[in-house]
C-alpha positions, 0 to 999 in steps of 0.5 A, spaced: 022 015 799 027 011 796 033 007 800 038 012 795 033 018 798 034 017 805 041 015 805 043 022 802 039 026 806 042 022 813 048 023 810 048 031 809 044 031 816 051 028 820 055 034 816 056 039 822 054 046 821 060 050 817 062 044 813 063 043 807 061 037 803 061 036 795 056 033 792 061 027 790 063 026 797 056 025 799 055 020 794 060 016 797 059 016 804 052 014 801 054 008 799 053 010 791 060 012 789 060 016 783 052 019 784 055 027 784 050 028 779 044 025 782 045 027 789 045 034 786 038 033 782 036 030 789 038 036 793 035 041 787 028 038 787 027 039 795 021 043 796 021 050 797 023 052 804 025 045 807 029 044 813 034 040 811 041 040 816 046 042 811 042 046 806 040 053 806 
């Protein structure tokens, strides 16, 4: 997995339950300011069923 991969997915992880985040923000907090586009191809390419924190 790519550095830019584990950097979302520890992102979203550290979101608590109920939070919201856009896709902008997580790119952000990543350390790949203006990213939003590619943390949303990142995130809609999850297989089917994952169990990502954050996503469901």
């Amino acid at each position: 997995m790519d550095q830019f991969l584990m950097q979302i997915f520890a992102v979203i992880h550290q979101i608590p339950k109920g939070n919201v985040c856009t896709y902008g923000q997580i790119a952000k907090l990543s350390g790949y300011p203006g990213y939003a586009r590619h943390v949303g191809k990142a995130l809609g390419n999850l297989p089917e069923g994952s169990k990502l924190h954050g996503i469901e």
